[in-house]
C-alpha positions, -999 to 999 in steps of 0.1 A, spaced: 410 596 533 399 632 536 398 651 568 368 672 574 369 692 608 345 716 623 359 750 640 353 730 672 371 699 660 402 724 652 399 740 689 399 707 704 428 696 684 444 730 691 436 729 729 451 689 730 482 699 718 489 735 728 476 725 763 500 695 767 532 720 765 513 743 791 511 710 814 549 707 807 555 743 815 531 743 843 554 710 859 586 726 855 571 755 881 610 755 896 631 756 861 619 773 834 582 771 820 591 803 795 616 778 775 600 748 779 568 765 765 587 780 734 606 754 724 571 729 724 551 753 706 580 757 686 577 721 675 540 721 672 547 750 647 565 726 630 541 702 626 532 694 589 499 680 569 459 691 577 476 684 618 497 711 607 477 735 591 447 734 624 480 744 646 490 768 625 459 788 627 461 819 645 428 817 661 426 818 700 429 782 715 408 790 747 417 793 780 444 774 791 451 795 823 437 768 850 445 781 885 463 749 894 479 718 867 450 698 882 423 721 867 449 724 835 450 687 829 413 686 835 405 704 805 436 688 781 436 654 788 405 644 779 410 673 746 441 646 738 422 616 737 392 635 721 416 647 692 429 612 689 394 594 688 386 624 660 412 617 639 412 579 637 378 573 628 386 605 600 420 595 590 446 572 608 476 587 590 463 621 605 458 605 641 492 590 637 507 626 625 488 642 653 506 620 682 537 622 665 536 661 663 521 662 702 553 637 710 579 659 695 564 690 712 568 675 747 599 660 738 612 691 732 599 708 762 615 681 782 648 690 769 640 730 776 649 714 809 685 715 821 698 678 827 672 655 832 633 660 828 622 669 868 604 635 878 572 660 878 577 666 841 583 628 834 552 622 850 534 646 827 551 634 797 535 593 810 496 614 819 503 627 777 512 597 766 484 578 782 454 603 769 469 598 738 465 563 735 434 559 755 415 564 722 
């Protein structure tokens, strides 16, 4: 299958995954949101495939500055499950790539994290999870 996406369906995909490492950063308030947000757009850098080349772009994802997580997970929570419902009716293998890339990325934001995730950026990485798979 081919993937055909509109500059809005590329900002939502951007927004879905660069906002889930912001909510990462954003829950580890007390440790260190500067490292946890590098090293998960670090992986979403990474990413490979059409996934890869919409994150790749350098074009401005929009504002991801809410003045609370609440009003941060507002806007990319429903972006996740947006991106996702995109992509599988497109191409599955690129909705598949797409989770996998957004999985890694808070993966390794988790592990930015001295120890153990905090239970607040477990909880973050099960709110991901579940606006991925609500598509």
């Amino acid at each position: 299958m081919s993937l055909t996406l509109t500059d809005q369906d590329k900002l939502t995909l951007r927004t879905a995954a660069y906002g889930a490492v912001s909510l990462m950063a954003a829950s580890d308030a007390a440790g260190s949101p500067h490292k946890v947000a590098t090293d998960g757009s670090i992986a979403l850098t990474s990413a490979t495939g059409p996934v890869g080349h919409v994150l790749a772009e350098k074009s401005k994802v929009g504002n991801l500055n809410g003045k609370s997580v609440a009003e941060l997970a507002d806007q990319v929570l429903p972006a996740l499950t947006a991106a996702m419902s995109l992509l599988k009716k497109q191409d599955p293998a690129e909705a598949y790539n797409f989770r996998s890339t957004v999985t890694v990325a808070i993966e390794a934001a988790a592990r930015a994290h001295k120890g153990e995730p905090s239970p607040t950026m477990a909880d973050m990485t099960r709110k991901i999870a579940g606006a991925l798979d609500a598509a």
